[in-house]
TILUM-338409 format. One record per residue: residue in three letters; chain; y negated, z negated, x of N, C-alpha, C in turn. Coordinates in Angstrom, 1 decimal, decimal comma, padded with zeros to 4 digits, m for minus. Example, Ala and Ser with C-alpha at 12.3 -4.5 7.8 and 13.67 -1.06 7.14 Angstrom:
! TILUM-338409
 type mol   n.yy   n.zz   n.xx  ca.yy  ca.zz  ca.xx   c.yy   c.zz   c.xx
  ala   A  005,7 m007,8  013,2  004,5 m007,8  012,3  003,3 m007,8  013,2
  ser   A  002,2 m007,1  012,8  001,1 m007,1  013,7  000,0 m007,9  012,9
***
This chain:
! TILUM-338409
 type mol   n.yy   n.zz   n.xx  ca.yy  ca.zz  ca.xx   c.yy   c.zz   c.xx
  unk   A m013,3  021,3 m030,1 m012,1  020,6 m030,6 m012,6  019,4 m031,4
  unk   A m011,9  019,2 m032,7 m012,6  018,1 m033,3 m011,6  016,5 m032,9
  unk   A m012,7  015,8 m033,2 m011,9  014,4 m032,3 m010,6  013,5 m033,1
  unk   A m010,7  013,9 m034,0 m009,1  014,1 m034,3 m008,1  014,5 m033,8
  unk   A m007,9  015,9 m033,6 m007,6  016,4 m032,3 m007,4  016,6 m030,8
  unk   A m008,3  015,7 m030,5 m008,7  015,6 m029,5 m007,8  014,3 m028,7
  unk   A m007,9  012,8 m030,0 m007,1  012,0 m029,7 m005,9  012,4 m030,2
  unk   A m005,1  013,2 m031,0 m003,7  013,8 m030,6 m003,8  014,1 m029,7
  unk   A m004,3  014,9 m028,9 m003,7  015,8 m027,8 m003,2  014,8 m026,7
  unk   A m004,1  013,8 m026,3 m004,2  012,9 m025,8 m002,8  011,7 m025,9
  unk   A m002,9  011,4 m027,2 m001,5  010,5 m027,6 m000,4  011,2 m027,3
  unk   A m000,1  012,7 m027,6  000,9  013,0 m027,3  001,2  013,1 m025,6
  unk   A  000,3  013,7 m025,5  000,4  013,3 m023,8  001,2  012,0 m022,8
  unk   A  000,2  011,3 m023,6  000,6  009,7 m023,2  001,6  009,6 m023,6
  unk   A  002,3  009,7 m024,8  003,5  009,1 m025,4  004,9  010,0 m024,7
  unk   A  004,6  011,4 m024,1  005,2  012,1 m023,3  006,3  011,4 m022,0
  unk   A  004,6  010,7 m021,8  004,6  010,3 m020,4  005,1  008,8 m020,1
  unk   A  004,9  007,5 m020,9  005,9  006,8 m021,0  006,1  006,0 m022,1
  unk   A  007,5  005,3 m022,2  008,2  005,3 m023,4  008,3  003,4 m022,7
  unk   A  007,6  002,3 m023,5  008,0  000,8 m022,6  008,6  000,5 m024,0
  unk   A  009,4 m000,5 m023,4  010,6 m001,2 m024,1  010,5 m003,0 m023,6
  unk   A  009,6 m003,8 m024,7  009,6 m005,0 m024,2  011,1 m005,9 m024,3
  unk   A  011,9 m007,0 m023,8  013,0 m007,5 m024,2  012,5 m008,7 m024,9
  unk   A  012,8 m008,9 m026,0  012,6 m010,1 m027,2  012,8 m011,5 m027,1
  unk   A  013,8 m011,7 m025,8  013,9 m013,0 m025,5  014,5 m013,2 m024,2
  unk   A  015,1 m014,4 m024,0  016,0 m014,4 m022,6  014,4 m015,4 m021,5
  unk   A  014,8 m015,2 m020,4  013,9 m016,2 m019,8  012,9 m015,2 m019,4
  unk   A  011,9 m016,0 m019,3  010,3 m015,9 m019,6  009,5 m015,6 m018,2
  unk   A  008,8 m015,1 m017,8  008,0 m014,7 m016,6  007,5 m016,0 m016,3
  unk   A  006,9 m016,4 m017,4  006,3 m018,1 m017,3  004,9 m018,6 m017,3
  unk   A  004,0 m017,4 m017,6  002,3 m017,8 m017,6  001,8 m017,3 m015,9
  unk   A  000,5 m017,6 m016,2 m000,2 m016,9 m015,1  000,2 m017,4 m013,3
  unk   A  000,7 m018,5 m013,2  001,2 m018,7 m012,2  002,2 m018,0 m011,4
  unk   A  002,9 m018,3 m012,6  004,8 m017,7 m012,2  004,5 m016,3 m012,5
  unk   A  003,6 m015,5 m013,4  003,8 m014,2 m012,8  003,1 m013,0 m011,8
  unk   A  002,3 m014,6 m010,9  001,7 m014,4 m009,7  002,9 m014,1 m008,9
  unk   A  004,0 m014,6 m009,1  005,3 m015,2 m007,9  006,0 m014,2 m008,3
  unk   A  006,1 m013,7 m009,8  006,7 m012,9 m009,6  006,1 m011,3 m009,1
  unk   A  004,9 m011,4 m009,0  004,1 m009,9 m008,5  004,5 m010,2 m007,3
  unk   A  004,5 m011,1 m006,6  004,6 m011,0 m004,6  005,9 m011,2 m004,5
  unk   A  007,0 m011,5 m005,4  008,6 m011,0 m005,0  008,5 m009,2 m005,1
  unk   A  007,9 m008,4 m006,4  007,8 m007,6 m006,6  007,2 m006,5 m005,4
  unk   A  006,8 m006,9 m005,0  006,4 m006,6 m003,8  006,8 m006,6 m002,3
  unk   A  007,1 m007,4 m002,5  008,7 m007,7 m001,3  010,0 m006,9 m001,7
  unk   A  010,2 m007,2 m002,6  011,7 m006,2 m003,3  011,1 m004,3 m003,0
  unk   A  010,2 m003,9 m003,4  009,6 m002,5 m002,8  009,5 m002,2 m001,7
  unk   A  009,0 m003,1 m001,0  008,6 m002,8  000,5  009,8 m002,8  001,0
  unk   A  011,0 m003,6  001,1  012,4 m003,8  001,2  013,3 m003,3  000,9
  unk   A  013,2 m002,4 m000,4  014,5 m001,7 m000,5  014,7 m000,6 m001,8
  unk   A  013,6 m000,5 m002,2  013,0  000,1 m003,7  012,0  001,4 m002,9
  unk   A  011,2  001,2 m002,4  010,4  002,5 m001,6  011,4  003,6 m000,9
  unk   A  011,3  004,6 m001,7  012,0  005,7 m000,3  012,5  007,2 m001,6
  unk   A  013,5  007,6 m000,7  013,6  009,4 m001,6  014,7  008,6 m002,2
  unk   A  015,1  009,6 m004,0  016,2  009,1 m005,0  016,7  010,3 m005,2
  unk   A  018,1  010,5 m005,0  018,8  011,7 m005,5  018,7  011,4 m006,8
  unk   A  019,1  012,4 m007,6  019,3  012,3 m009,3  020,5  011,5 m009,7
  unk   A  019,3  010,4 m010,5  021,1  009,6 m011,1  020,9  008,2 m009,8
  unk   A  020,3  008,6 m009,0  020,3  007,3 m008,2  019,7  005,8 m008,4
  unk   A  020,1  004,9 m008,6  019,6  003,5 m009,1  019,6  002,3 m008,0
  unk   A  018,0  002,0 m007,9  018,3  000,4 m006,6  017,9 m000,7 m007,5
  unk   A  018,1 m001,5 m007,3  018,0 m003,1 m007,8  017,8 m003,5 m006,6
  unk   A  017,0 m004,8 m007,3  016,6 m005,4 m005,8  016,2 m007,1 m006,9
  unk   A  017,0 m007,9 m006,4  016,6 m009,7 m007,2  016,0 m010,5 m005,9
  unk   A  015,2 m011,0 m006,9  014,5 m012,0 m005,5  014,4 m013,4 m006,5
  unk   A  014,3 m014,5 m005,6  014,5 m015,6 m006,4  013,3 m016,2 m006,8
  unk   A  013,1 m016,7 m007,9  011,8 m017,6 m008,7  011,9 m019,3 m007,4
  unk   A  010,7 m019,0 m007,2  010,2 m021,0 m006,5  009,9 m021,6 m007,2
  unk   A  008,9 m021,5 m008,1  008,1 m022,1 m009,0  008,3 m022,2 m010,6
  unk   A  008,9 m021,1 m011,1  009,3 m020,8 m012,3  010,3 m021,7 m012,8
  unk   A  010,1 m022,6 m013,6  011,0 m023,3 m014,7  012,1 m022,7 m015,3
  unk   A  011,6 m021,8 m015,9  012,3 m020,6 m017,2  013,2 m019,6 m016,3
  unk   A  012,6 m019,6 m015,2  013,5 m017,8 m014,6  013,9 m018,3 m013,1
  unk   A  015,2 m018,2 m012,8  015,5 m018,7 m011,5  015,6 m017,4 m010,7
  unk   A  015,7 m016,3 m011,0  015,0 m014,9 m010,5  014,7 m014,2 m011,2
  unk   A  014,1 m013,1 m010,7  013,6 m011,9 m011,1  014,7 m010,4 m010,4
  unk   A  014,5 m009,4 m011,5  015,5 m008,8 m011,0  014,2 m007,4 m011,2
  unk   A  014,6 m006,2 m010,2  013,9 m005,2 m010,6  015,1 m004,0 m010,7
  unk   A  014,8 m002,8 m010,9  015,5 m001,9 m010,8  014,6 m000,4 m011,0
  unk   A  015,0  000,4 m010,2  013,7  001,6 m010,3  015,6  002,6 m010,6
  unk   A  015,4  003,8 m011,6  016,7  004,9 m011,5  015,5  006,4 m011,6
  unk   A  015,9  007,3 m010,7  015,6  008,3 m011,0  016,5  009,1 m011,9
  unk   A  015,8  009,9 m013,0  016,4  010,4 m014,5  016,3  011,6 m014,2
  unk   A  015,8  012,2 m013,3  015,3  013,7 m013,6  016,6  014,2 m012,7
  unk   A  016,3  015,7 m013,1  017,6  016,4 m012,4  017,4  016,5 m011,0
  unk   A  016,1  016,8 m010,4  015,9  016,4 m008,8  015,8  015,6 m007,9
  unk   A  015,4  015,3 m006,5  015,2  014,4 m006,3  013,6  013,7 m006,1
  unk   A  013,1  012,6 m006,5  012,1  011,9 m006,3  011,7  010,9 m005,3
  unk   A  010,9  010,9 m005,0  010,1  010,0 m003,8  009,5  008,8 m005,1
  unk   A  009,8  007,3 m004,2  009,1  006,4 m005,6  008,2  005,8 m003,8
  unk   A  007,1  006,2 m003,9  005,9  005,6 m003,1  005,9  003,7 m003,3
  unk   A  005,2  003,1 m002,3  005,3  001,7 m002,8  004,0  001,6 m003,7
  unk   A  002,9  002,7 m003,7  001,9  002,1 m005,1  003,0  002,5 m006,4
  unk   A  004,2  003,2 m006,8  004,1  003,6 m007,8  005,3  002,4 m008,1
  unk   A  005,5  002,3 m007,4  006,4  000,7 m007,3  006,1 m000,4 m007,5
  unk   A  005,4 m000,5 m007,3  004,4 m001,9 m007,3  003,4 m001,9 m008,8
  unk   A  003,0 m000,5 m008,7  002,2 m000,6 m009,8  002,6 m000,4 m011,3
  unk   A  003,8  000,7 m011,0  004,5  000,4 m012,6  005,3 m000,6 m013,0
  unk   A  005,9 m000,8 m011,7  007,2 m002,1 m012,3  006,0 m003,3 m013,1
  unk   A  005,0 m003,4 m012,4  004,3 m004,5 m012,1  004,0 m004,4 m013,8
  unk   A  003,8 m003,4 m014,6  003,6 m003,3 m015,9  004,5 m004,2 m016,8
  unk   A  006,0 m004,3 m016,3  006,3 m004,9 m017,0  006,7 m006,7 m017,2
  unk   A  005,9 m007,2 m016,1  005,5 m008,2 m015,8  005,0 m008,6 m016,2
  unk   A  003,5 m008,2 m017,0  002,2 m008,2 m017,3  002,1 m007,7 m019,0
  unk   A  002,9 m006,7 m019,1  002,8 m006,9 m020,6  004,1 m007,3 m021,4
  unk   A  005,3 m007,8 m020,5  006,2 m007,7 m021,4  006,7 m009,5 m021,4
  unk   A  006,4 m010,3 m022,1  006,5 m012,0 m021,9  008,1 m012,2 m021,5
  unk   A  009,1 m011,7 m021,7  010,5 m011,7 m021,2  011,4 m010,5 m020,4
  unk   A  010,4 m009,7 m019,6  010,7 m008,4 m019,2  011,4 m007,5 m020,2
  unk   A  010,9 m006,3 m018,8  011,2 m005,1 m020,2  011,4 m004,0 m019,1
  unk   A  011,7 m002,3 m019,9  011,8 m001,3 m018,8  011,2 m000,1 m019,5
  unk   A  010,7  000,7 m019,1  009,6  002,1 m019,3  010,3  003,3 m018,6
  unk   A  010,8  004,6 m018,9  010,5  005,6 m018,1  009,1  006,3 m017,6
  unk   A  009,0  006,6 m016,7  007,6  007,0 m016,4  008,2  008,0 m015,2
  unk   A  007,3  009,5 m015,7  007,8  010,8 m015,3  009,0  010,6 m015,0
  unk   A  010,3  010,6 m015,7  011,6  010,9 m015,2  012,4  009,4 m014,7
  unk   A  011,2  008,3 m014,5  012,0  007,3 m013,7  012,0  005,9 m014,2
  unk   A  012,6  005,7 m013,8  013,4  004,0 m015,3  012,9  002,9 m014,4
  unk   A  012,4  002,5 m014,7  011,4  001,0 m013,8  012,1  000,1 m015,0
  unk   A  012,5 m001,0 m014,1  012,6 m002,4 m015,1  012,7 m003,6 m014,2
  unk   A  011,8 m004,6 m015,1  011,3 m005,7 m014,3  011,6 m007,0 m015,2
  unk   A  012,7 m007,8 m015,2  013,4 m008,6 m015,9  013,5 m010,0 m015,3
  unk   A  013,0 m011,2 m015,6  013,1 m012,5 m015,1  014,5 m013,1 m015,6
  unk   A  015,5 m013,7 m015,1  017,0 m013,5 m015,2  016,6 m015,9 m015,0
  unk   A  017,4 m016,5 m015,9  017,4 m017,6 m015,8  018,4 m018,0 m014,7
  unk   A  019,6 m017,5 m014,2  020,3 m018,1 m013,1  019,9 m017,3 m011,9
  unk   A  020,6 m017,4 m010,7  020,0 m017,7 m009,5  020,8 m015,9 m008,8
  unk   A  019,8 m015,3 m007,7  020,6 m014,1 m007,5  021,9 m013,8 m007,2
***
């Protein structure tokens, strides 16, 4: 296969597989501190009420509040499963996708990834 090729096959794959959507403004994660605080709310909100089976169509949210954060008085997440079945969201795939948009999106953002809507949003008032 020539490598032209090769990196289509590849992109489309990927591009398949998820689709991220950064938000352009609104309050801010806040730099390397604050989106330390907000990884270990994110993590708490999973282990708490985001981990477990999703009928189709089913959506949890889970806000937890900023301590340290100037810009964002909480963080809000939300996992939806999209697909017509039902899905198990494990706490690595919780942790690790939401966590995406923490990390690359400067004012949160949300992604489907296989079938399921992760969004990780820092919210300026309080939960």
């Amino acid at each position: 296969m020539q490598p032209l090729a090769v990196f289509a096959t590849i992109t489309a794959l990927y591009t398949s597989y998820a689709s991220a959507t950064c938000y352009s403004g609104g309050a801010y994660w806040g730099g390397k501190d604050n989106t330390a605080e907000a990884n270990t709310q994110l993590i708490d909100a999973c282990n708490k009420q985001l981990v477990g089976n999703y009928g189709p169509g089913e959506s949890r949210k889970a806000c937890r509040p900023s301590i340290n954060n100037k810009d964002a008085g909480s963080y809000e997440f939300e996992i939806r499963n999209q697909n017509a079945g039902p899905v198990y969201i494990s706490l690595d795939f919780c942790v690790k996708d939401t966590r995406r948009e923490i990390y690359n999106c400067d004012f949160g953002g949300y992604e489907v990834l296989e079938g399921v809507y992760v969004r990780g949003d820092p919210n300026s008032g309080r939960c």
